[in-house]
Rosetta silent file (secondary structure, phi, psi, omega in degrees, C-alpha in Angstrom):
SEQUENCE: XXXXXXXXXXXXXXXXXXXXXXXXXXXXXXXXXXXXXXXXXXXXXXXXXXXXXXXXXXXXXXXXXXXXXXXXXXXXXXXXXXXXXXXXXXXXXXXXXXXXXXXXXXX
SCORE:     score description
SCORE:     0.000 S_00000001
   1 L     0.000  146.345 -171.002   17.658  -18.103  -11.998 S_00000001
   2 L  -105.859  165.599 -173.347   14.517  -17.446  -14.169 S_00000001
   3 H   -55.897  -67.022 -168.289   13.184  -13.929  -15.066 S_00000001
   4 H   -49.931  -43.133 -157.925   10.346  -14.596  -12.626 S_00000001
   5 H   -85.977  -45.686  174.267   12.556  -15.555   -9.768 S_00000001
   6 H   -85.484   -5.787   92.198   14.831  -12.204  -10.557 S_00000001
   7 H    12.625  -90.844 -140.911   11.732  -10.078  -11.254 S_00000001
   8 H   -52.557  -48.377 -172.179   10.586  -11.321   -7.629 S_00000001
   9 H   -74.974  -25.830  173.681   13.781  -10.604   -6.361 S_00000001
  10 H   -64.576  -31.012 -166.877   14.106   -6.754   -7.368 S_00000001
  11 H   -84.177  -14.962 -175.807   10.569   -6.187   -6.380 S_00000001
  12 H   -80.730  -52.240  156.743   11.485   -7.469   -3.121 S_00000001
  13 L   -52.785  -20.831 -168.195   14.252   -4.957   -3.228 S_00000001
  14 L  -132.157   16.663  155.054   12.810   -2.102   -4.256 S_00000001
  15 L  -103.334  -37.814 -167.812   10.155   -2.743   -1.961 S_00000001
  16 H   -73.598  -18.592 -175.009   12.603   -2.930    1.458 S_00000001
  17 H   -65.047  -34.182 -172.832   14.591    0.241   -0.594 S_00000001
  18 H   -70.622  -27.223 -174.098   10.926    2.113   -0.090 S_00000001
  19 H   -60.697  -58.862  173.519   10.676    0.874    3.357 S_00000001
  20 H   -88.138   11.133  158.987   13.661    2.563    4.592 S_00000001
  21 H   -88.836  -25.165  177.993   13.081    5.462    2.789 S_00000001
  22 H   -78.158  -46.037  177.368    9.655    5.706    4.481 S_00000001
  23 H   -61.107  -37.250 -176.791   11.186    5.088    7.996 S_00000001
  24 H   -51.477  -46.193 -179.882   13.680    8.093    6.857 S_00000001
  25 H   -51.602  -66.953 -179.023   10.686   10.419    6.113 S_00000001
  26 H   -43.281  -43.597 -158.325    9.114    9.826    9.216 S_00000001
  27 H   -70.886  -60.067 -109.289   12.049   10.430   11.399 S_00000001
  28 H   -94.308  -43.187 -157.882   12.688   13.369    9.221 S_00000001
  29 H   -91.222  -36.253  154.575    8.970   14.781    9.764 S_00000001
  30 H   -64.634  -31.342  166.385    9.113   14.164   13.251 S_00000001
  31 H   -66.257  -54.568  170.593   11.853   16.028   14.095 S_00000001
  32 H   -57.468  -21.128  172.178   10.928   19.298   12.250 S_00000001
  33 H   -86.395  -32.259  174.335    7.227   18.942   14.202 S_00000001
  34 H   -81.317  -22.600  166.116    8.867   18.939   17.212 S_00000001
  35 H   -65.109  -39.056 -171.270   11.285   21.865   16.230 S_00000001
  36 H   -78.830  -37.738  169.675    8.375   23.850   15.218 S_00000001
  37 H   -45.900  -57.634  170.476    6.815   23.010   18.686 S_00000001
  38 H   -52.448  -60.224 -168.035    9.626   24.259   20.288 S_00000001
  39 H   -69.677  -13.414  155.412   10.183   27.522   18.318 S_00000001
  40 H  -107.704   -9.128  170.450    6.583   28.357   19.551 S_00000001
  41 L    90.629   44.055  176.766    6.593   26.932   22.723 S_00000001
  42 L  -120.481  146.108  176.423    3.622   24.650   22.456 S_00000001
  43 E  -101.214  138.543  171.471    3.956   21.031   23.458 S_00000001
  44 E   -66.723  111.760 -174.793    4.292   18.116   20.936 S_00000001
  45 L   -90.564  151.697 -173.349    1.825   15.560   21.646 S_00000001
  46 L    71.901   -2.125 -164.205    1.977   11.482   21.678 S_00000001
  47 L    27.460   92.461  152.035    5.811   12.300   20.265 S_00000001
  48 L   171.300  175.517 -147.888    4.646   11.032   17.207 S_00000001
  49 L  -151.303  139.033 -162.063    3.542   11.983   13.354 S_00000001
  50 L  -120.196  145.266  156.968    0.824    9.805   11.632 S_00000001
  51 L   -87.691  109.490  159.911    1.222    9.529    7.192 S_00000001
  52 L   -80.533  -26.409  176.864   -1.451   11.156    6.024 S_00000001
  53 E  -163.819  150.088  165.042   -0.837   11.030    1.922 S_00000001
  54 E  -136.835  124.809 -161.620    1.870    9.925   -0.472 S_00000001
  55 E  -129.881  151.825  140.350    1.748   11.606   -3.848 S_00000001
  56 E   -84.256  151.427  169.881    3.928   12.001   -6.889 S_00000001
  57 E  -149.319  140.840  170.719    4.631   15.415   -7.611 S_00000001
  58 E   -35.485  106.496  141.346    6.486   17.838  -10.080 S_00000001
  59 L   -71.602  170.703 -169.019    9.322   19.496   -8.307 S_00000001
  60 L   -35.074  -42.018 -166.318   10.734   23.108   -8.540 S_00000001
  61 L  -103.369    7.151  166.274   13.166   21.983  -11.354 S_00000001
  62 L    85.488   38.160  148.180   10.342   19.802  -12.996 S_00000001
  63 L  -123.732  170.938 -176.191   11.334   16.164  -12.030 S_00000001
  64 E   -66.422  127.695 -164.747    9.464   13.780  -10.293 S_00000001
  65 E  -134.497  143.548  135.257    9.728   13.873   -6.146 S_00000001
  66 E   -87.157  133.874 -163.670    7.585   12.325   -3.348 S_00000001
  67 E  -101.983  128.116  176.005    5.361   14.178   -1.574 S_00000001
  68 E  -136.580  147.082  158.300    4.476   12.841    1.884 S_00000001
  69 E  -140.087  113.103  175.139    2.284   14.762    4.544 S_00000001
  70 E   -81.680  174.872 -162.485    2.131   13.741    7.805 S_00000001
  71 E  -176.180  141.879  151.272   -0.353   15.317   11.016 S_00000001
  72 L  -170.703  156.713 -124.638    0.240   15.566   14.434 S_00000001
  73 L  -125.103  122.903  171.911   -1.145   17.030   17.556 S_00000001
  74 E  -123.501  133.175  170.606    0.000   19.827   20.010 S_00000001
  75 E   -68.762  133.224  156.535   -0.805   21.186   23.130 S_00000001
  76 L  -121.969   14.947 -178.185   -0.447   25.074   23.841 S_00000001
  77 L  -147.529  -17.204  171.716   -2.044   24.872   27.227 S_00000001
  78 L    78.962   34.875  158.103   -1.912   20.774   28.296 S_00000001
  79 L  -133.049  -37.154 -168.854   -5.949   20.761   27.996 S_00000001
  80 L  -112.436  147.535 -177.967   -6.516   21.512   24.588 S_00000001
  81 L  -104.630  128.033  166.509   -5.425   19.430   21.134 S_00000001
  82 E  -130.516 -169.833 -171.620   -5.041   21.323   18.022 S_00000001
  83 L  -102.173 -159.408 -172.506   -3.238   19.740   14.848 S_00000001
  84 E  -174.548  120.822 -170.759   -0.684   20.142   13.027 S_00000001
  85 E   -98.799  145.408  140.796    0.679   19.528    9.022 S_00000001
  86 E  -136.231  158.275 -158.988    4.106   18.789    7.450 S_00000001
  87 E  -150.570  115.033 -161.010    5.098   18.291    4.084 S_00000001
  88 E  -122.714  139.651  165.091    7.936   16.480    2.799 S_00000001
  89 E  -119.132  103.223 -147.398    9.111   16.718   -0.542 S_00000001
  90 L    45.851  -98.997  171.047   11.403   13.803   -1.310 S_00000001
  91 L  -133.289   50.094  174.241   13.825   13.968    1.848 S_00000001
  92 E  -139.367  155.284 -177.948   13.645   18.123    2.428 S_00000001
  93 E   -70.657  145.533  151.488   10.675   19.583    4.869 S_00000001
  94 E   -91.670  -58.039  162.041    8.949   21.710    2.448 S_00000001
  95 E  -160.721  174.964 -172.923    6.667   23.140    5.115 S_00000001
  96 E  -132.726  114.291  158.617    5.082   22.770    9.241 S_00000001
  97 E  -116.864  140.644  171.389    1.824   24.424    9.625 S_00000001
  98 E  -112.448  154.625  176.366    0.320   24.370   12.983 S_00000001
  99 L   -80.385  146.615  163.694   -3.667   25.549   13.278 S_00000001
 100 L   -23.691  123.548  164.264   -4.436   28.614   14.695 S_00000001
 101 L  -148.284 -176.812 -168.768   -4.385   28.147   18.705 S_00000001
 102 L   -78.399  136.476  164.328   -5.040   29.697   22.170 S_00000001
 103 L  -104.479  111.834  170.299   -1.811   31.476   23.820 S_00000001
 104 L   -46.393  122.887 -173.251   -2.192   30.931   27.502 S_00000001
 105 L  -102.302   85.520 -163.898   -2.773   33.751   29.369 S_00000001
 106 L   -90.717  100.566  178.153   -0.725   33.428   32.977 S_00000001
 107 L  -128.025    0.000    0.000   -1.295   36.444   35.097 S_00000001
């Protein structure tokens, strides 16, 4: 095997290692947007989470993490869409912001 051919092969590796780490995220970041739907009682829309950015970034103890933030869309009334942020730092939710929305008023 030649450098180049094991070169080729690590990058091939360390690309499918990123792959499933990315599939991990996602899962990760969907589930906490749909918990946070639930703990306000607004519905999660499309069941799904789109990647919005991938960053390096300093963590808390000052080593290098990935930063991922994801968007997705909720209902609090089944007419109107507002969004919604999460923010993964390596593989822990850091944080779920939903935008200000209307609380249905059922009288």
């Amino acid at each position: 095997m030649t450098p180049i051919d094991f070169l080729l092969v690590v990058l091939v590796v360390l690309a499918f290692l990123y792959w499933l780490d990315a599939l991990r995220a996602k899962e990760l970041a969907h589930q906490a947007g749909k918990a946070r739907c639930d703990q306000d009682g607004v519905t999660f829309l499309d069941d799904s989470v789109v990647l919005n950015r991938v960053r390096l970034r300093r963590s808390r103890r000052g080593g290098i993490s990935i930063y991922r933030n994801y968007l997705f869309e909720f209902s609090s009334d089944g007419s109107a869409r507002y969004h919604g942020e999460i923010e993964l730092l390596n593989r822990q939710v850091a944080s779920v912001v939903l935008e200000p929305f209307r609380i249905p008023d059922y009288h």
